[in-house]
N, C-alpha and C positions, 0 to 999 in steps of 0.2 A: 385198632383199638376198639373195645366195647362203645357201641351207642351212649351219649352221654346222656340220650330221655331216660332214664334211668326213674321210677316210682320212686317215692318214699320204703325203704326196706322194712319189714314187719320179721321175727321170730315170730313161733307158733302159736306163742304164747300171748302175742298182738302187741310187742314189747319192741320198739324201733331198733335195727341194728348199727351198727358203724357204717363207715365207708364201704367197709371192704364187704359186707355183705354179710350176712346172718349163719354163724355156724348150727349147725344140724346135731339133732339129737340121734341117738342112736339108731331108736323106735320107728322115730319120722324118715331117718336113708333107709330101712327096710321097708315102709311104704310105697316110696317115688320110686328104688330100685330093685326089680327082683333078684339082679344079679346078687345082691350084697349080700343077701339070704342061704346063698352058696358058701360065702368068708368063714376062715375060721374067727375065732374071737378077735386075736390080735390082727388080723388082716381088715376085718371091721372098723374095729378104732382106729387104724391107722387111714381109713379110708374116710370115716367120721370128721376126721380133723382135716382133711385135707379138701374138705369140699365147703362151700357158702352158697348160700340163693339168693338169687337179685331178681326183682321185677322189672316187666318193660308195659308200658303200657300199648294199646291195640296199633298197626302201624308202624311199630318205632322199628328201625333197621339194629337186631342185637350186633351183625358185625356186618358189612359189605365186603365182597369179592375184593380180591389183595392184601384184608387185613388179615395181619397175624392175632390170633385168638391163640393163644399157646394153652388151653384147656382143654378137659376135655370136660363134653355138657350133656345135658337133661333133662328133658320136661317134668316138672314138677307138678306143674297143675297151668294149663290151657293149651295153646294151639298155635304152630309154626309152619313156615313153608322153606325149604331151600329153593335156591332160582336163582337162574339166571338171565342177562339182560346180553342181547346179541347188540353188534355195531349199529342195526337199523330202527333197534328199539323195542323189538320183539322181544317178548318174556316167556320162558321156559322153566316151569316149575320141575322141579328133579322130584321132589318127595314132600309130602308131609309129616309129619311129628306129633305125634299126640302125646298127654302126659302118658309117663311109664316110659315114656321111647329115651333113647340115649345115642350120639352120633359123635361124629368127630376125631375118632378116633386115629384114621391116615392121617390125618391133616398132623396131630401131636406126632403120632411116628414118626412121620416122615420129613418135621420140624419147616413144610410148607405154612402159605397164605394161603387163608381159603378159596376155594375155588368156586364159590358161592356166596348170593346174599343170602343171608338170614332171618327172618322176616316175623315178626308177632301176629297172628291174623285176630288175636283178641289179647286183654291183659292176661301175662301170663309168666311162670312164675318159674325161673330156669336154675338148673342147680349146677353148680359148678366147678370143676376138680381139677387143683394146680396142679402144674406137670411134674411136678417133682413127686405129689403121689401115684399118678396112674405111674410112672412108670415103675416105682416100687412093687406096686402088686402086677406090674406087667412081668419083673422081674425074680419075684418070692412068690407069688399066689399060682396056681393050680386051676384049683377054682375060677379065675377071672381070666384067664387064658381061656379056657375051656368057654368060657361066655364070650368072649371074642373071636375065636373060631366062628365059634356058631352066628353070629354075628355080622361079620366080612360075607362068611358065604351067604347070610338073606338078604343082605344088604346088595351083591354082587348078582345074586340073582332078580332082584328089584330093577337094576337098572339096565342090565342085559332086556327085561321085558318091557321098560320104557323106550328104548331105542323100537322094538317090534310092537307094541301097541299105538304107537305114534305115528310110524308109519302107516300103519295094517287097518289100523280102527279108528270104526263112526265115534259121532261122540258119545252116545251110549255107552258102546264098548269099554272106551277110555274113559268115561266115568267111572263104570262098573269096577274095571279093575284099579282105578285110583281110590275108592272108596273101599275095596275089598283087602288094600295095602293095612289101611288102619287098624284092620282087625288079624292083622298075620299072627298065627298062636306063634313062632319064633320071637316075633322081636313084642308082643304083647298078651303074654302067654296067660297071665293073670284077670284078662276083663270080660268082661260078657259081652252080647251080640247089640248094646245101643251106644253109639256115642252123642252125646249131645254138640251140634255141630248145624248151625243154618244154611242155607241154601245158597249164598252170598259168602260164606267160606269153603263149602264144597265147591262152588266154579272155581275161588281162586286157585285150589288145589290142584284143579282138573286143568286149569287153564282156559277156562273159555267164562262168556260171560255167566250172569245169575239167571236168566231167562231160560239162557240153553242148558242148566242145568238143572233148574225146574223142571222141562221136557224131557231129559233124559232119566230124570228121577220118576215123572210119572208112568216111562215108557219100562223100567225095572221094576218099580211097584207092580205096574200090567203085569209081568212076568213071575209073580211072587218071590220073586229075589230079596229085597227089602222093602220096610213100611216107612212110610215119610211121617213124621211126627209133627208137633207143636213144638218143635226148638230142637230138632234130633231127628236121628235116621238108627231102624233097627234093623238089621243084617235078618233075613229070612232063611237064606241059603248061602252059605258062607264058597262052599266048593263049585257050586254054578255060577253064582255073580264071579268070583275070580275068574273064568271060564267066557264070559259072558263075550258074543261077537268071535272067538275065536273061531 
């Protein structure tokens, strides 16, 4: 089941929604998603209707490892981590999610529990598509196959390089290339080179504390890879920091 810390729901318009979550306007699922931008008219609508956004506040677990989430989801506006928690208590962060990002997708295929926590690292604003529509335009759309293609494979190549920077690399390294994830022109083809993101959410991301990720942030700045900002990080060299330690 969804996290029941659940925000008070807001439309765009600052207008509270129901239970069930806040249906979307047309204009605003062209914003959050660039795949939609692809749809024809009636694949739109039908994708319109089929989704809702719910907030979670910073902290809140949106779903933990074994729940069925039978959605498929989207950052809308803030910042998530998937993770996992081993028998000893050790935490392993699989990926981060920034708004624009979209995931989840196996998990509806292949009608599993997730195989991951879910995690808000600040209030943030998730968008949501019942399964009876993905699989409509899984099944009619062109277009959004062609976006999931593409997809599986950066997503597949994402974690093939977690397995090898984990092993292989300092934490520099594995900063580097966790932070370099954020900015994939595939899965974030639409944003420019800053996100706004603290120093205490990049560790969680990376997996290690706020301290050591301070020092590996100052030790990438040194490299002019990225600039460390006042509440943000701006990517310098997008093809070296992914690179970086290998």
């Amino acid at each position: 089941m969804i996290a029941l810390a659940i925000l008070r729901e807001h439309d765009v318009n600052g207008r509270q929604s129901g239970a069930g979550g806040t249906v979307i306007s047309t204009d605003h699922l062209k914003r959050i998603a660039l795949w939609s931008r692809e749809l024809t008219e009636s694949e739109l609508e039908r994708a319109r209707r089929g989704i809702v956004e719910r907030t979670f506040p910073a902290g809140a677990y949106i779903c933990h490892r074994g729940d069925r989430l039978d959605s498929w989801t989207g950052v809308a506006d803030g910042l998530i981590k998937l993770s996992t928690v081993s028998r000893s208590g050790k935490i392993a962060t699989l990926a981060g999610i920034r708004a624009g990002g979209w995931f989840g997708e196996g998990s509806v295929l292949k009608d599993e529990p997730r195989q991951y926590d879910l995690v808000a690292l600040r209030d943030t604003r998730m968008a949501i598509m019942d399964r009876k529509t993905f699989f409509w335009l899984f099944e009619n759309s062109v277009a959004f196959n062609r976006f999931l293609v593409r997809q599986f494979n950066e997503r597949l190549g994402q974690f093939i390089a977690l397995v090898e920077y984990d092993r292989m690399l300092d934490a520099p390294g594995r900063l580097a290339r966790n932070i370099a994830w954020l900015f994939n022109p595939v899965l974030y083809p639409d944003l420019d080179m800053h996100i706004d993101i603290s120093q205490e959410e990049i560790g969680l991301l990376s997996g290690m504390s706020r301290q050591a990720a301070n020092k590996g942030l100052k030790i990438l700045e040194g490299k002019g890879l990225l600039r460390v900002e006042r509440g943000g990080v701006t990517v310098l060299d997008l093809a070296r920091l992914g690179r970086y330690g290998g």
